[in-house]
C-alpha positions in Angstrom: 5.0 23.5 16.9 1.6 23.2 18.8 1.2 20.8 21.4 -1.2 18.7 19.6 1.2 18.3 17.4 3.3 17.0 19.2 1.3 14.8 20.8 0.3 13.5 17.9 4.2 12.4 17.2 4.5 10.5 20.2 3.5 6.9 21.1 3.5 4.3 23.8 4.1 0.8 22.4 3.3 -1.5 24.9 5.4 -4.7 24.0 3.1 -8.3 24.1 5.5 -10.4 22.4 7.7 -8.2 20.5 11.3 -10.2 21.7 12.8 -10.9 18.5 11.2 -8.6 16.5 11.1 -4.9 15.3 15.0 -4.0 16.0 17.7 -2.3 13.6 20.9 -3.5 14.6 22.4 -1.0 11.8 21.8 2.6 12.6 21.2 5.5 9.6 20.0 8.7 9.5 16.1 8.4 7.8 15.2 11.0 5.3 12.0 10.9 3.0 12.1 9.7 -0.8 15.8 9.0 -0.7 17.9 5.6 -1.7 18.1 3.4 2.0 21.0 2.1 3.6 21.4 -1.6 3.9 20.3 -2.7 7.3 18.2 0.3 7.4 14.9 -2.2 6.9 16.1 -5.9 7.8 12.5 -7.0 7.5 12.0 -5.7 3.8 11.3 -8.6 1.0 11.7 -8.5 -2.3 9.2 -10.7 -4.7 10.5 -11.3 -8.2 9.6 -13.2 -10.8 10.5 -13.9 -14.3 10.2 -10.3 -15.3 11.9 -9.4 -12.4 10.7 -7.5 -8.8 6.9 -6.8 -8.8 5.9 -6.8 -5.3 7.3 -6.0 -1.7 7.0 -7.9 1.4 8.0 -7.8 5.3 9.7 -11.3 6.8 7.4 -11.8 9.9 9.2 -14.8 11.2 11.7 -16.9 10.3 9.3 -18.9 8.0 6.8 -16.1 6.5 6.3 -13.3 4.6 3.2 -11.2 4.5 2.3 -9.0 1.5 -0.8 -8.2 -0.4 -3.4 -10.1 -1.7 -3.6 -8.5 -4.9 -0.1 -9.4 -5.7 -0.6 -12.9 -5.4 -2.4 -14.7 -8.6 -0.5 -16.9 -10.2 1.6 -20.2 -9.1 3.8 -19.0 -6.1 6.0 -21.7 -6.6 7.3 -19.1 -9.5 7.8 -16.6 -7.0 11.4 -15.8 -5.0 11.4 -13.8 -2.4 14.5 -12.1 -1.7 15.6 -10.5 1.8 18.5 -8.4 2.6 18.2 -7.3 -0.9 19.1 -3.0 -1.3 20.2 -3.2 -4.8 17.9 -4.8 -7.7 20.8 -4.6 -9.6 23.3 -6.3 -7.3 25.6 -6.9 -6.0 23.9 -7.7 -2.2 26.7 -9.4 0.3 24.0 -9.8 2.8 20.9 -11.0 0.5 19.3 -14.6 0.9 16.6 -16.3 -1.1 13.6 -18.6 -0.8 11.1 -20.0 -2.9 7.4 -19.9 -1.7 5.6 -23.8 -0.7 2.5 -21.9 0.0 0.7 -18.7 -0.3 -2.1 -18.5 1.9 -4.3 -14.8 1.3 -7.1 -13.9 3.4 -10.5 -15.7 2.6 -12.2 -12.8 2.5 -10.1 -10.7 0.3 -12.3 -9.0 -1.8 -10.7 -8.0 -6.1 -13.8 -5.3 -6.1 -13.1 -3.4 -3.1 -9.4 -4.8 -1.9 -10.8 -5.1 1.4 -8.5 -7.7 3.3 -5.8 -7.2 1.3 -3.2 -9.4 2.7 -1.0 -12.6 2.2 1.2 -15.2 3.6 3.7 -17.0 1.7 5.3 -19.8 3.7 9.1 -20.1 2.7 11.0 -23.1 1.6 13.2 -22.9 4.6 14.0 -20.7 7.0 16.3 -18.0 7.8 18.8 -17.2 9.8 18.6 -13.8 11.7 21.1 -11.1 11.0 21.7 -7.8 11.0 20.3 -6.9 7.8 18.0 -10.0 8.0 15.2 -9.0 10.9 11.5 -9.7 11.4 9.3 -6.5 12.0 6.7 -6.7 15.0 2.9 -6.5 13.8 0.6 -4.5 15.6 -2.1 -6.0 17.7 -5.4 -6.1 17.5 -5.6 -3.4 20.5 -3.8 -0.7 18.9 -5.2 3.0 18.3 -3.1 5.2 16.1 -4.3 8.7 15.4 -3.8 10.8 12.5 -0.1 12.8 12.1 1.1 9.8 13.3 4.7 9.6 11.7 4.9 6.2 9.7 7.3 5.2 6.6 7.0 2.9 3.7 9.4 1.5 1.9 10.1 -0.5 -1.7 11.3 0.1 -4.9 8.3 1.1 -6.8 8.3 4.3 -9.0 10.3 7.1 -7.3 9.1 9.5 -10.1 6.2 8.5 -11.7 8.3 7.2 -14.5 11.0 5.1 -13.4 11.5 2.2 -10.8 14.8 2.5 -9.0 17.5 -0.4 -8.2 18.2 1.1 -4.9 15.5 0.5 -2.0 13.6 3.6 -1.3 12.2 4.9 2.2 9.7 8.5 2.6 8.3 9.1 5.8 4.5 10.1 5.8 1.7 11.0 8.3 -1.1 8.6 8.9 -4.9 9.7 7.4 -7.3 9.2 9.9 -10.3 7.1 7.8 -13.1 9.8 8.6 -10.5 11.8 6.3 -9.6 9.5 4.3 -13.2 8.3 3.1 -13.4 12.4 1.4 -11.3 10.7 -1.1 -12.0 6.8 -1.1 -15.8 6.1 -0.1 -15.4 2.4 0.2 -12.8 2.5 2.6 -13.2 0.1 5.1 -11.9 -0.4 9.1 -10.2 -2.9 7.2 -7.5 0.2 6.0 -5.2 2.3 7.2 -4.4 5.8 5.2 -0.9 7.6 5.3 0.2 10.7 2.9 0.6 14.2 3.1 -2.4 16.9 1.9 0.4 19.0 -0.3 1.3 15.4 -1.8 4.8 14.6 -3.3 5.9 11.6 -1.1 3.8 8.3 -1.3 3.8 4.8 -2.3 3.5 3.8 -5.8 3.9 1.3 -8.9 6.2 -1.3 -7.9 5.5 -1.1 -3.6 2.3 -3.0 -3.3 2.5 -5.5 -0.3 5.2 -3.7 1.4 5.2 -1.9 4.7 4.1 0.6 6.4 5.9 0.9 9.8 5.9 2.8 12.7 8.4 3.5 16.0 8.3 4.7 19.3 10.5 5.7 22.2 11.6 2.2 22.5 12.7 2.1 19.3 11.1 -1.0 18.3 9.7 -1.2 14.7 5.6 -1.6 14.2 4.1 -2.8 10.7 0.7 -0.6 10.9 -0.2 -1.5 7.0 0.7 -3.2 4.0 0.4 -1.4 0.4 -3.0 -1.5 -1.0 -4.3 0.4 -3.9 -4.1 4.3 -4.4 -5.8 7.3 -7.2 -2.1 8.1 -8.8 1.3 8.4 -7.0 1.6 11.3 -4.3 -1.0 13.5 -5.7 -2.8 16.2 -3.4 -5.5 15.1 -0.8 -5.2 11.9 -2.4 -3.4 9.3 0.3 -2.2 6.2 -0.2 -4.6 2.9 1.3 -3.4 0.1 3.1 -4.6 -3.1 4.7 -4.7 -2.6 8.4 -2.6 -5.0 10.3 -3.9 -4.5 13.7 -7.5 -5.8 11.7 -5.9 -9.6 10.9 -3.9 -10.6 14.7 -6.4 -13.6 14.9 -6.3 -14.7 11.1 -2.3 -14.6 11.1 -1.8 -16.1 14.3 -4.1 -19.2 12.6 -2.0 -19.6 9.5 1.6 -19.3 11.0 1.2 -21.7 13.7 4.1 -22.5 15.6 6.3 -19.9 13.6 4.4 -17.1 15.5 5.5 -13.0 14.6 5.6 -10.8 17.3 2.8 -8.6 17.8 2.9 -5.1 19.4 0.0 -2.8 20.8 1.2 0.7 19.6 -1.4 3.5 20.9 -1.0 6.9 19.9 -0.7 9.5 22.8 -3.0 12.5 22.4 -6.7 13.8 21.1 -7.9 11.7 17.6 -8.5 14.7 15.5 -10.0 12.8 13.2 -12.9 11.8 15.4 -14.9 14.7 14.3 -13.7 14.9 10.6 -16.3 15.9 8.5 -15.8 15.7 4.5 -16.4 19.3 2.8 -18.1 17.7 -0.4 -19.3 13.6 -0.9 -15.6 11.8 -2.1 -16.0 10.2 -5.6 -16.8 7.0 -6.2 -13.7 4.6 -7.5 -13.5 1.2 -9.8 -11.8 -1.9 -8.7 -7.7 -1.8 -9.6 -7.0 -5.3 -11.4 -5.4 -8.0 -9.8 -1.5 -8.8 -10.3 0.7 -11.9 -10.5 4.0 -12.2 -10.9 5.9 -10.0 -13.2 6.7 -6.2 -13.7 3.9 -3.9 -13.1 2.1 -2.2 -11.0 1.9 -2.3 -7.3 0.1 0.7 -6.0 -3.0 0.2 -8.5 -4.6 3.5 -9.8 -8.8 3.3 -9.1 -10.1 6.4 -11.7 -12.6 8.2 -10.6 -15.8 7.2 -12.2 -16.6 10.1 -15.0 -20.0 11.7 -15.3 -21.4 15.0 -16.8 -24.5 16.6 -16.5 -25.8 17.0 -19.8 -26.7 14.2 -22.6 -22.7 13.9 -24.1 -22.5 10.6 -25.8 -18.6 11.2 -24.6 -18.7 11.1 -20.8 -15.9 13.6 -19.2 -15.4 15.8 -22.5 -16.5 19.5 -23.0 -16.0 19.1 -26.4 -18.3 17.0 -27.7 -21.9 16.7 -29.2 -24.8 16.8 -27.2 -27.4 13.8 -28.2 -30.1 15.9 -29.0 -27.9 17.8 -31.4 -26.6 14.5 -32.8 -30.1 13.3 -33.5 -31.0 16.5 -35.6 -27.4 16.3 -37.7 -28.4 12.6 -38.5 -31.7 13.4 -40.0 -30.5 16.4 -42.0 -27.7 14.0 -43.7 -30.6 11.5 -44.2 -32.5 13.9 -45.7 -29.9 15.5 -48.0 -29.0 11.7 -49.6 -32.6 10.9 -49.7 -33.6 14.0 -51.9 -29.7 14.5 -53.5 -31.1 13.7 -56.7 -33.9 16.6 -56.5 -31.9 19.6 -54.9 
């Protein structure tokens, strides 16, 4: 292994006021796109509706939960959030619920783009601490983390592409420095973070949106870099997932949890940003809006298409086989002109 590359793995985390936050009191060995342990995540959330889980979340504080914007457009009195959940199917010995008194998303979130794509819901009461029941830290607003950084995400959206599992599901994945990123997703804003691999196969998808997307150091102590945004598809090649930077909202949470204050953590990543000089190899295609999402079963990482054009006059957009206008034109006349004279020829 090269020594960038192993620079790029490490990281100084320089705590602020990460006491009571970050830790796993429950220790299990981490391996990508497999079923998680309970305790593995304390801070994970659950957000169910009537229709079932439809979101994730990470528990903050003992009062909070933040999670993504786009999840949140309904009532949120109809949502329960469950933590120290593992199993949607049950049974969970160390699971508690709340109901959400208020949701409070960013007031700049914006449906078109998904900039500021984040979300407090205030719960009905608080919770008691355990050892599968743990707030993550959040990083600060001073943080710097470089691509290859080694980050994981965790929910139970689709594990396939086809099914959502019962069983909590954890993959590591490198951060995407944005120069990078923004070859695939030209609106991408320093309001994101991108993580993923370049041969794909290990990403969020349907069913994680508003979960996190954490990070560790020597210290051991657990970093929320990103909450599930919006991706192109689940895991496909050059195409990385995109998430709201935490580090980009300190000032904005600190406002709306008050008294009930997370813990927020500077993590700075050791080493030379490659992605400083990252230069795109052709223009990245431009994307559509995902739709917004409410409680109930559906979709979590939203898929943006890529807008379709072609270069000739195809009434059908994206489509070799179709006909041209021009030749369209001339086949309208000639059946114009064959029921106009029918009678003669």
């Amino acid at each position: 292994m090269a020594l960038s590359q192993v620079l790029y793995s490490l990281a100084a985390v320089a705590i602020l006021s990460s006491e009571g936050c970050g830790r796993v009191f429950v220790r299990h060995r981490i391996i990508g796109g497999q079923n998680a342990a309970p305790g593995n995540w304390p801070w994970q959330a659950s957000l169910n509706g009537e229709g079932g889980q439809f979101c994730g979340g990470s528990l903050i504080s003992s009062e909070w939960v933040l999670t993504a914007a786009h999840c949140i457009t309904g009532d949120p009195s109809a949502i329960t959030v469950f933590l120290g959940r593992i199993d949607q199917a049950g049974p969970n010995p160390n699971e508690v619920s709340r109901s959400v008194i208020q949701a409070m998303c960013h007031p700049s979130y914006d449906t078109f783009t998904n900039d500021n794509d984040v979300c407090l819901l205030k719960l009905s009461a608080p919770v008691n601490f355990t050892n599968y029941i743990y707030p993550v830290c959040l990083a600060a607003a001073n943080s710097t983390v470089y691509t290859r950084t080694r980050s994981w995400i965790t929910g139970w959206g689709k594990a396939d592409n086809e099914t959502f599992p019962d069983i909590l599901q954890e993959v590591e994945v490198p951060i995407v420095g944005n120069n990078q990123c923004r070859c695939t997703y030209a609106e991408l804003t320093e309001n994101m973070i991108c993580a993923g691999y370049a041969s794909g196969g290990k990403d969020s998808c349907q069913g994680d949106s508003g979960g996190p997307l954490v990070t560790t150091g020597d210290d051991k102590v657990w970093v929320q870099l990103g909450v599930v945004s919006f991706g192109i598809g689940c895991a496909l090649p050059m195409v990385p997932g995109v998430y709201a930077r935490v580090s980009q909202f300190q000032d904005w949470i600190s406002g709306v949890t008050g008294s009930s204050q997370p813990g927020f953590v500077a993590f700075n990543s050791f080493g030379i940003d490659g992605d400083a000089t990252y230069t795109c190899s052709s223009r990245p295609p431009p994307t559509q809006p995902p739709p917004s999402q409410g409680p109930g079963p559906g979709p979590m990482t939203t898929f943006w298409p890529p807008v379709m054009t072609t270069d000739d006059d195809s009434i059908f957009g994206g489509s070799e086989n179709v006909t041209p206008l021009a030749n369209l034109t001339a086949l309208c006349f000639l059946v114009l002109l064959l029921f106009v004279l029918g009678d003669k020829v």
